[in-house]
DOKOL-658568 format. One line per 3 residues: number of its first residue (from 0); their letters; for each residue x, y, z of N, C-alpha, C. Coordinates in steps of 0.05 Angstrom, whole numbers. Layout:
BEGIN
NUM	a	X Y Z X Y Z X Y Z  ...;
***
This chain:
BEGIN
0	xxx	2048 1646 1518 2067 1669 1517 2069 1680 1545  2093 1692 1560 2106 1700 1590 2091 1729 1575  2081 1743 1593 2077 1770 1592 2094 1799 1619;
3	xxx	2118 1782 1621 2133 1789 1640 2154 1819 1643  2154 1824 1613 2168 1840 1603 2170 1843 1571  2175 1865 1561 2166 1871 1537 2188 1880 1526;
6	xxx	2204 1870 1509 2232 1885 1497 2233 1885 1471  2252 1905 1458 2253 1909 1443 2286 1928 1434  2298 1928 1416 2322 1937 1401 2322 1948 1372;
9	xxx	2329 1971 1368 2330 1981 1344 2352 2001 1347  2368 1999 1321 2398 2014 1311 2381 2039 1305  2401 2056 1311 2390 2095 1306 2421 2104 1304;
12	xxx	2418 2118 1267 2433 2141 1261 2436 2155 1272  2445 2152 1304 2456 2187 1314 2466 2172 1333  2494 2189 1352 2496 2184 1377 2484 2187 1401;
15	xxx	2501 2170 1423 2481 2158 1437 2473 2194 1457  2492 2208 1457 2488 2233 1465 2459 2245 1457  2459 2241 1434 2432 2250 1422 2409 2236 1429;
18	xxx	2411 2211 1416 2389 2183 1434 2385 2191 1458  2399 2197 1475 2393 2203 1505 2379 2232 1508  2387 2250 1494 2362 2277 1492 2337 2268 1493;
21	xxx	2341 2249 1463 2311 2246 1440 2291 2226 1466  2300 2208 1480 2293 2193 1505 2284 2208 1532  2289 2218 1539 2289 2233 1568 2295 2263 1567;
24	xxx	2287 2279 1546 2271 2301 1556 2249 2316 1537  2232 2322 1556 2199 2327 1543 2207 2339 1515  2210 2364 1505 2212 2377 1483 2217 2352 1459;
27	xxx	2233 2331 1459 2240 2311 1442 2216 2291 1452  2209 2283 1466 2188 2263 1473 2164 2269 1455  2153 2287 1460 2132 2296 1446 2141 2299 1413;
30	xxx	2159 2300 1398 2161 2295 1376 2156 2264 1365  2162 2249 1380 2150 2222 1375 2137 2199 1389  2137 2212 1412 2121 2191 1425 2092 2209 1437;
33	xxx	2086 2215 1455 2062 2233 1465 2058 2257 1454  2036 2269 1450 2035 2297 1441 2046 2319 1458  2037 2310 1485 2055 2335 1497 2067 2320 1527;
36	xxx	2098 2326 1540 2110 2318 1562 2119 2337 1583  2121 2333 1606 2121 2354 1623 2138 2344 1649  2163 2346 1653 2176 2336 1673 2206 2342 1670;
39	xxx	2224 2329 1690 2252 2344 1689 2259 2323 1690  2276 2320 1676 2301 2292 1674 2314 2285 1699  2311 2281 1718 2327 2286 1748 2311 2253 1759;
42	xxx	2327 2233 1777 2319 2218 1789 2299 2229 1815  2273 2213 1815 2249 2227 1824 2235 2246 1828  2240 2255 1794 2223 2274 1782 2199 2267 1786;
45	xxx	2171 2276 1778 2142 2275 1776 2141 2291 1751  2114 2279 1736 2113 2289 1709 2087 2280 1701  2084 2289 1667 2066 2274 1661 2073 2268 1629;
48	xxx	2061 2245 1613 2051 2248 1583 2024 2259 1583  2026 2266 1554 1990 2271 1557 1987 2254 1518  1966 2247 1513 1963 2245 1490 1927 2259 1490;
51	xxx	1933 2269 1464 1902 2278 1463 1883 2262 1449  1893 2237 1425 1865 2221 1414 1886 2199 1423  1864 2184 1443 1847 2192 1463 1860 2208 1484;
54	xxx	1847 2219 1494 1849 2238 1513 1869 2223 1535  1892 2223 1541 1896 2213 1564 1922 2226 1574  1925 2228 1599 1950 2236 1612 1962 2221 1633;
57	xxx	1981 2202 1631 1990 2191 1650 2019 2201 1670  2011 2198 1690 2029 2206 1712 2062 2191 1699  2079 2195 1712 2107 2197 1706 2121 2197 1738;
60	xxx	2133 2179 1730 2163 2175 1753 2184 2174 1744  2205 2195 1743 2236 2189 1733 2244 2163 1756  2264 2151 1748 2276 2126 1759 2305 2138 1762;
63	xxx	2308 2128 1733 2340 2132 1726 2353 2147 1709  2375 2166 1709 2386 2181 1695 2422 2177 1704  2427 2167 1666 2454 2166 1677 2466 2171 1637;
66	xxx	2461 2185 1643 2471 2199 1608 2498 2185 1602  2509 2177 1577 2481 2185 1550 2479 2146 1552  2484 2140 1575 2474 2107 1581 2448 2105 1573;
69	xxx	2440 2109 1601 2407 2097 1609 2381 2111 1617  2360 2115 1608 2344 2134 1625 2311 2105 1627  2305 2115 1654 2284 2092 1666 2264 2112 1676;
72	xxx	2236 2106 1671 2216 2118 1681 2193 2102 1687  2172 2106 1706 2153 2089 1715 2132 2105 1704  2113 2094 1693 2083 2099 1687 2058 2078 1687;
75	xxx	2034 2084 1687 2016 2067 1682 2010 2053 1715  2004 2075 1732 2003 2074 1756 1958 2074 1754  1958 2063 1774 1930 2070 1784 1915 2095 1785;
78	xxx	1889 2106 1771 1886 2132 1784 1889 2136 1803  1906 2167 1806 1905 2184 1828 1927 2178 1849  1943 2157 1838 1978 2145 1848 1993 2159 1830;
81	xxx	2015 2170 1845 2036 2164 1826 2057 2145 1827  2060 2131 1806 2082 2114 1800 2102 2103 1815  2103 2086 1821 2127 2068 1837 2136 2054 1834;
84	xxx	2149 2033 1857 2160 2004 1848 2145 1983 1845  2114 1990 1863 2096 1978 1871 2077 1975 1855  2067 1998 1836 2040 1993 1817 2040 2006 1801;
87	xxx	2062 2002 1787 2060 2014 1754 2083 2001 1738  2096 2004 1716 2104 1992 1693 2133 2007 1686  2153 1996 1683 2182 2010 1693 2186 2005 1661;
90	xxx	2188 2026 1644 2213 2034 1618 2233 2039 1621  2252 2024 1611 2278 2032 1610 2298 2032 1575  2305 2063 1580 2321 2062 1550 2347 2049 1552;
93	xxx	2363 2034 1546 2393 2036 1549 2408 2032 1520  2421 2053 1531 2436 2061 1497 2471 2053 1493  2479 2037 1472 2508 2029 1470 2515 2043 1444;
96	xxx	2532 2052 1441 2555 2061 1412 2548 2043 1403  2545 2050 1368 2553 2024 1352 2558 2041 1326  2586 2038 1313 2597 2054 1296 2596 2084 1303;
99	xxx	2580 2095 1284 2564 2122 1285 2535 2129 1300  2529 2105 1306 2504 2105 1317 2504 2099 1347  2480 2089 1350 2471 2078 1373 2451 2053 1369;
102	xxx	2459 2026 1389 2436 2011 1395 2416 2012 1418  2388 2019 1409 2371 2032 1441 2357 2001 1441  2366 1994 1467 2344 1966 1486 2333 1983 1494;
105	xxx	2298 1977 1491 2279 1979 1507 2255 1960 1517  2260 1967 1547 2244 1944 1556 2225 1950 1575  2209 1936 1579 2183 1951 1592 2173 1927 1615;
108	xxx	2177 1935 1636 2170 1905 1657 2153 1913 1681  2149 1902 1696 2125 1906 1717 2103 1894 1719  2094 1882 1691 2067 1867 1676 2066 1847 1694;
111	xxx	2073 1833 1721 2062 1813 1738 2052 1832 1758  2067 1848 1765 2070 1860 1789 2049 1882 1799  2030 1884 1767 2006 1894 1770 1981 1892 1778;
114	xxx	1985 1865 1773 1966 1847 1796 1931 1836 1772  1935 1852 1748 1915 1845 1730 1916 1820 1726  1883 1809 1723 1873 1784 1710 1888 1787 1686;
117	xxx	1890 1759 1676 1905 1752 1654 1892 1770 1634  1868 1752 1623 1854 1769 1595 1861 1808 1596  1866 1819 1625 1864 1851 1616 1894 1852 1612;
120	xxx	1913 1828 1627 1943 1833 1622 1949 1828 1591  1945 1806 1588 1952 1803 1551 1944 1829 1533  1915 1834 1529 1906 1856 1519 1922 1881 1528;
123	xxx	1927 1897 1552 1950 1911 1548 1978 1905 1548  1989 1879 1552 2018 1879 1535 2011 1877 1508  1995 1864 1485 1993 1866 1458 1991 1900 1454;
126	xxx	1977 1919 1466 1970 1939 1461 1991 1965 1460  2010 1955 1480 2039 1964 1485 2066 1954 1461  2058 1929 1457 2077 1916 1430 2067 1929 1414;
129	xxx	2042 1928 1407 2040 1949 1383 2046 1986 1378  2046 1998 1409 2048 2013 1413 2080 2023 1410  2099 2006 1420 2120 2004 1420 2128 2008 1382;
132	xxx	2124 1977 1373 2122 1979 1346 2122 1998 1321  2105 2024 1340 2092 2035 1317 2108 2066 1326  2118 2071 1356 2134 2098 1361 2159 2090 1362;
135	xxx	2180 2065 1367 2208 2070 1363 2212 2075 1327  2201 2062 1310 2212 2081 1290 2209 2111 1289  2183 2120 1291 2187 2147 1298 2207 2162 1308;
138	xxx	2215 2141 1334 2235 2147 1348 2268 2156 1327  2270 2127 1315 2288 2125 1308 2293 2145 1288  2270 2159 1265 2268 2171 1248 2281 2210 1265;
141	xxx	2260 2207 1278 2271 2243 1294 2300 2236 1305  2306 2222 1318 2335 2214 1329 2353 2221 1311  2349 2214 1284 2373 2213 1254 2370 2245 1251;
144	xxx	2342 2256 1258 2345 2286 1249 2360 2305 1261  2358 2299 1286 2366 2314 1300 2401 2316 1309  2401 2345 1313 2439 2353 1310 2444 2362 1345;
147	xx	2472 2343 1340 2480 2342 1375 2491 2370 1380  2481 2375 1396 2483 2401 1414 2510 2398 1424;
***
């Protein structure tokens, strides 16, 4: 298996206006993905996730912002770095109309460029597939709830 990049697609009941809130900015983040987010939607923002079991807070790089398209952020940087092109793991949402909805590609790449031995690379891309797996429905579920502003 290439551990090059990590993608994934799932249809969401709402537009892509909304998708693009529920994606890139904290107050919606933390409803389904981290417990708590802290940063400004703006290309080279600084930020953070935090999750509390387990305890962790990772640094944040806005990338890209281009509503209600695409939003890209870097994480999973080295302690005590923040996030770049160089040593951390680039997400990107990109969102298309489809009927009433939206289709969100998400893809997650950088996984060579980290420079990890294989055995720690596999174990965190499986750990991220699963991770992925288990918050875009979430995703998808708050997305349908929520009413466009």
């Amino acid at each position: 298996m290439e551990f090059g990049k990590l993608e994934r697609e799932i249809h969401i009941d709402a537009a892509p206006e909304v998708v693009f809130d529920v994606v890139s900015r904290p107050e919606h983040i933390k409803m389904w993905w981290s417990d708590d987010a802290s940063f400004e939607p703006e290309p080279g923002a600084v930020g953070e996730l935090v999750w509390d079991v387990p305890d962790v807070v990772e640094s944040i790089t806005v990338v890209d912002v281009d509503p209600p398209r695409r939003f890209a952020m870097r994480w999973i940087a080295p302690d005590g770095q923040l996030p770049d092109a160089g040593n951390s793991l680039l997400i990107t949402f990109e969102l298309e109309p489809s009927g009433d909805g939206t289709i969100l590609h998400l893809t997650e790449s950088g996984w060579r460029e980290k420079g990890w031995e294989a055995a720690v690379l596999e174990k965190a891309f499986h750990e991220h597939e699963h991770g992925w797996d288990t918050f875009l429905p979430l995703l998808r579920s708050y997305a349908s709830s929520v009413v466009a502003r």
